[in-house]
C-alpha positions in Angstrom: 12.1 31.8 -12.8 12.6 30.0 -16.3 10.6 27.5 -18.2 11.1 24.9 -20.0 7.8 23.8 -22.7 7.7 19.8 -23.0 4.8 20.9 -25.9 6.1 24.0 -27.8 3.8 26.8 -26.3 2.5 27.5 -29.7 1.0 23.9 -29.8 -0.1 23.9 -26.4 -1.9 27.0 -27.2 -3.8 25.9 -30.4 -4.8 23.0 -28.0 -6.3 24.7 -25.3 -8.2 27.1 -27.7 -9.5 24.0 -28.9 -10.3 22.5 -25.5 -12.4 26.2 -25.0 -14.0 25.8 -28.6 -16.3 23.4 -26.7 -18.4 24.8 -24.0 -19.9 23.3 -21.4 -23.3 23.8 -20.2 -23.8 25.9 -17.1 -21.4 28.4 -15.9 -20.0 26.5 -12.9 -19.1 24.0 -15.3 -17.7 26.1 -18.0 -15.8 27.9 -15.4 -14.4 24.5 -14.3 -13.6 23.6 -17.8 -11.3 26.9 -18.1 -9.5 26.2 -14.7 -8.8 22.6 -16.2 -7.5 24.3 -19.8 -5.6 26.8 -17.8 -4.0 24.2 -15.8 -3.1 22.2 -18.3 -1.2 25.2 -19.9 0.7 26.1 -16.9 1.7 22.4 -16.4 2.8 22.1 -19.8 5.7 25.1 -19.4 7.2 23.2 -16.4 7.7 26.6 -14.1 10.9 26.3 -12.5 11.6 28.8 -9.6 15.8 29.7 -7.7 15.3 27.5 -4.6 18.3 27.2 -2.2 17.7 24.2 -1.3 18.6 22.3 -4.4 22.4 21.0 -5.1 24.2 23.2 -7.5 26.4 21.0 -9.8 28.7 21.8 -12.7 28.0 18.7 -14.4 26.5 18.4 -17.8 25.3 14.7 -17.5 21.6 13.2 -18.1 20.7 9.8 -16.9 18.3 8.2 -18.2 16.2 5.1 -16.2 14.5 2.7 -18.2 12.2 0.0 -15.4 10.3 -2.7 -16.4 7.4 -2.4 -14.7 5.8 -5.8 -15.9 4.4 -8.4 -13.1 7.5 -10.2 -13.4 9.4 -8.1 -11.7 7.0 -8.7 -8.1 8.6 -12.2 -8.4 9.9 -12.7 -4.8 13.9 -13.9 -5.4 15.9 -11.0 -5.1 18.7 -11.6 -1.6 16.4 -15.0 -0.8 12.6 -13.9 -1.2 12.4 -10.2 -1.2 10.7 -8.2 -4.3 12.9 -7.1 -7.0 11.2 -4.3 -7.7 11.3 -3.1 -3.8 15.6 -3.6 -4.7 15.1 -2.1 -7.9 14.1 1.1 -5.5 16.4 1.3 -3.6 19.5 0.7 -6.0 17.4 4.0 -8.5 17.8 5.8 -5.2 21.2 5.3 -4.5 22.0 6.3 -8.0 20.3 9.7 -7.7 22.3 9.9 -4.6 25.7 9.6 -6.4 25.1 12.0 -9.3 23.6 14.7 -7.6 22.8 18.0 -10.2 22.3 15.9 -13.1 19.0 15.3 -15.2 17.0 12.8 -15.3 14.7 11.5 -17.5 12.3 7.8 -16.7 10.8 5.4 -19.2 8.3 3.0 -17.5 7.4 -0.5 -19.5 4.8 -2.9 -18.8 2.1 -3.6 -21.6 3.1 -0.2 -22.6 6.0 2.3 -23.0 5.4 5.5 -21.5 7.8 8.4 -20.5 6.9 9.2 -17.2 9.4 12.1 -16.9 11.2 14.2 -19.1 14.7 15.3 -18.4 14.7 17.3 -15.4 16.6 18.2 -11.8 14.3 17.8 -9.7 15.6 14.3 -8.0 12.8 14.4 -5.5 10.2 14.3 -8.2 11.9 11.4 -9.9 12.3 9.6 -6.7 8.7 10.3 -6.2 8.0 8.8 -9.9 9.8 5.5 -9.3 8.4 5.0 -6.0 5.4 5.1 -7.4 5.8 1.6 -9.2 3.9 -1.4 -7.9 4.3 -3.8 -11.2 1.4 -4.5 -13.1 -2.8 -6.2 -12.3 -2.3 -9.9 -13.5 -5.9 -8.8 -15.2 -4.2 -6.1 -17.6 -0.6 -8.1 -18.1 -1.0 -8.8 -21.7 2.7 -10.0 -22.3 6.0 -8.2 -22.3 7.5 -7.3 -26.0 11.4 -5.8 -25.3 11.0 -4.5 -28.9 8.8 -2.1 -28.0 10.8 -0.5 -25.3 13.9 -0.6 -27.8 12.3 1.2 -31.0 11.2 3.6 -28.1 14.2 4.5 -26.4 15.7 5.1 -30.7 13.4 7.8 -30.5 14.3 9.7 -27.4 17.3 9.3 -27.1 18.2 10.5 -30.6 17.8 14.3 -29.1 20.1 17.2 -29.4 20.9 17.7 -26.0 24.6 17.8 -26.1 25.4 15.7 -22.8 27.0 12.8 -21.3 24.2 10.5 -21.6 24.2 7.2 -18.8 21.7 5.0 -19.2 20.2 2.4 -16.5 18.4 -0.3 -18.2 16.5 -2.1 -15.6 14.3 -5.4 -16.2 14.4 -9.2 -15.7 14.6 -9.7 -19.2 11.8 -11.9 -19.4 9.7 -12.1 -22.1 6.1 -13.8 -22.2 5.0 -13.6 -25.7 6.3 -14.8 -28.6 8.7 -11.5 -29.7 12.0 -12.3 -30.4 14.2 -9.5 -29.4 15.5 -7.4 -32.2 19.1 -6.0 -32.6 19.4 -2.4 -32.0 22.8 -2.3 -32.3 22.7 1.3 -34.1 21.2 2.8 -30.3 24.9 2.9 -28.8 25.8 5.7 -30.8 23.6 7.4 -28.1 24.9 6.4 -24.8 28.2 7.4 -23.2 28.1 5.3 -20.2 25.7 3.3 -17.9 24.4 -0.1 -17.1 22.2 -3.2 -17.7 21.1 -4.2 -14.4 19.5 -7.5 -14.0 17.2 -8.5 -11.4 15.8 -12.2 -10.7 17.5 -15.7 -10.6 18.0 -18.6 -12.6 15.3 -20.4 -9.9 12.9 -17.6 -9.9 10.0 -16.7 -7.7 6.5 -16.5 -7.2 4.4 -13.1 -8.0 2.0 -11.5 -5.3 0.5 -8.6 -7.7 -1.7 -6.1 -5.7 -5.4 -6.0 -7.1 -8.3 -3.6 -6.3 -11.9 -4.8 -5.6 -14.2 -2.0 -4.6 -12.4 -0.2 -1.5 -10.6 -3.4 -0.7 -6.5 -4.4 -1.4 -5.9 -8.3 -1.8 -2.2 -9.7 -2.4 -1.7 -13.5 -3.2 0.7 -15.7 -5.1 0.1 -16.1 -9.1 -1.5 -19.2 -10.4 -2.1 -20.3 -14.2 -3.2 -22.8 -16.1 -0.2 -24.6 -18.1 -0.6 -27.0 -21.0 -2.0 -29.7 -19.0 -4.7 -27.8 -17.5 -2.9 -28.0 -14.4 -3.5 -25.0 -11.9 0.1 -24.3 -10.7 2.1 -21.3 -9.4 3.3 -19.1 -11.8 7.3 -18.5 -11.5 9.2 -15.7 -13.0 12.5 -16.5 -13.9 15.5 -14.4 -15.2 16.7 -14.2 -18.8 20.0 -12.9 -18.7 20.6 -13.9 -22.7 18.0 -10.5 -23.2 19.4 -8.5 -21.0 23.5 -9.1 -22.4 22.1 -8.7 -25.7 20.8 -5.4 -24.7 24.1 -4.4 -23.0 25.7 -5.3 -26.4 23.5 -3.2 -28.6 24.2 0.5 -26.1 27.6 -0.7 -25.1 27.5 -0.8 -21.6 28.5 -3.0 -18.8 25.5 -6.0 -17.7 25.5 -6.7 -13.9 23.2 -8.9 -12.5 21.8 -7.3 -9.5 22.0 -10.3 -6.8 22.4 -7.5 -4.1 22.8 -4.0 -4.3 26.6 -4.0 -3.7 26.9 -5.3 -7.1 25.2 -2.0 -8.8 27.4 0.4 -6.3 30.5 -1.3 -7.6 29.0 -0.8 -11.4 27.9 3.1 -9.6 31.1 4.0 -8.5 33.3 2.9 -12.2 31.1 5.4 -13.9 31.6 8.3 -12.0 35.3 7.4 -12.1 34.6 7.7 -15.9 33.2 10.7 -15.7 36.2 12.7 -13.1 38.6 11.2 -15.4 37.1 12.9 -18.3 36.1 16.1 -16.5 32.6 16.0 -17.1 31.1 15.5 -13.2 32.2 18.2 -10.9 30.8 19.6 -7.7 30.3 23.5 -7.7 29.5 25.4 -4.9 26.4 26.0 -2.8 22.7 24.6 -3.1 21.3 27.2 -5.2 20.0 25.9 -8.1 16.0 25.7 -10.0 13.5 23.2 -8.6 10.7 21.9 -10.5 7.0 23.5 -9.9 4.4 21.8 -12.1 3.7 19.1 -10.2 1.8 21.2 -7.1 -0.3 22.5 -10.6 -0.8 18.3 -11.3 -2.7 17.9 -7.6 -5.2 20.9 -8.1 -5.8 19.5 -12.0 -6.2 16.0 -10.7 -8.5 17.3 -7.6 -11.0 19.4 -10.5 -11.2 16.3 -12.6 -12.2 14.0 -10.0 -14.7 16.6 -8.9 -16.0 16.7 -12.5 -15.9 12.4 -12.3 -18.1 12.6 -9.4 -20.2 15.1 -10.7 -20.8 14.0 -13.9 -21.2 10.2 -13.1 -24.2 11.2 -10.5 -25.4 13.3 -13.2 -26.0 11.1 -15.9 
């Protein structure tokens, strides 16, 4: 078993002392409240335990998958009218499939940049991750800023892990406010290999975004008011000037992603990169370390919406 902190266990500790300091009323609930604390401690030192069912590489790469997750990419124009995020799913898959043993890390953007993952082996927990991406409620989109992303991505990838770094930069490249995109030309410096993969067309396509009333799912096609005051569809449409300019600042290779044998092709140069340069090998066996935290996330998850429920009918 080995560990591996993503908050120095110093911190995390000062934290949860903290998180103690203030105690609940009633036992039941105080009890709760150390079970939470606790949790959140053992999830924090991301437990990894020998498992033999994990491919043993002798590879020293990370990859790093950066997705727009913004309600553009739900437009409906990827291979005729399919979803490019559903393509953008199955290409990340694919991926994972090709560079098995490595790490991975995933950046999610939307309104927001969040790391979802930090680097880790544990490809069915990544899969998991991006599978888990349905684009963003058309009553929370706000408006895309690249920037954001960009000045993000500086700060992570600036690390000292001393690794090929490949980097997937997924997105339509559209923008909806009134950023400009910066030049981060300094960010190459970071990023050995990889990819700018752009998803959408020059026509575009309508947006079915999923939205939640009460127990109830609704999907329908995107509508908005444009200068006129004219109620018309709402069409997402690629910007591929973003998107090269972004290849430009890391240094990599842009493919626009019309199908997904144009990101294999981009797939398979890169690891001929790497076996030319020694760096991706296969080893022997499946014995490696697999990931354990996130069984600890689903009983943390199951106490807090106990203590949702419970508190909501109390008060």
């Amino acid at each position: 078993m080995i560990i591996n902190p993503i908050i120095p266990l110093w911190l995390m500790g000062i934290i949860c002392i903290i998180l103690l300091f203030f105690k609940r009323k009633g036992l039941f609930n105080y009890i709760r409240q150390i079970l939470i604390v606790l949790l959140m401690f053992v999830i924090n030192m991301r437990i990894m335990i020998l498992a033999d069912d994990v491919t043993n590489m002798t590879s020293n790469v990370d990859i790093m998958f950066v997705i727009d997750n913004t309600i553009s990419m739900l437009a409906e124009d990827y291979n005729g009218d399919e979803k490019r995020l559903d393509a953008v799913k199955e290409d990340c898959n694919y991926i994972i499939e090709k560079f098995p043993g490595a790490s991975y890390s995933l950046i999610v953007f939307d309104n927001n940049v969040q790391r979802m993952l930090p680097y880790t082996i544990d490809t069915e927990m990544v899969i998991h991750a991006i599978d888990l991406l349905e684009g963003q409620s058309q009553f929370y989109a706000t408006g895309t800023s690249l920037n954001d992303v960009m000045a993000e991505m500086d700060k992570i990838l600036d690390n000292n892990r001393d690794t090929y770094k490949i980097l997937f930069f997924i997105s339509d490249g559209e923008v909806i406010n009134s950023d400009e995109l910066k030049s981060y030309g300094e960010l190459g410096k970071y990023v050995d290999n990889g990819a700018v993969l752009g998803y959408g067309t020059d026509k575009g396509g309508v947006m079915r975004p999923v939205e939640f009333s009460g127990d109830s799912e609704t999907t329908g096609v995107l509508y908005y008011y444009d200068e006129d005051d004219n109620w018309v569809k709402a069409i997402s449409k690629i910007d591929e000037k973003n998107l090269k300019q972004i290849a430009k600042n890391f240094g990599v290779s842009y493919v626009h992603a019309t199908d997904h044998k144009a990101v294999n092709k981009q797939v398979e140069k890169i690891i001929d990169k790497l076996g030319q340069n020694g760096e991706f090998k296969m080893g022997e066996g499946t014995e490696g370390y697999k990931e354990t935290y996130y069984y600890f996330v689903f009983i943390l998850m199951g106490i807090l919406i106990y203590d949702f429920i419970y508190y909501r009918k109390k008060g």
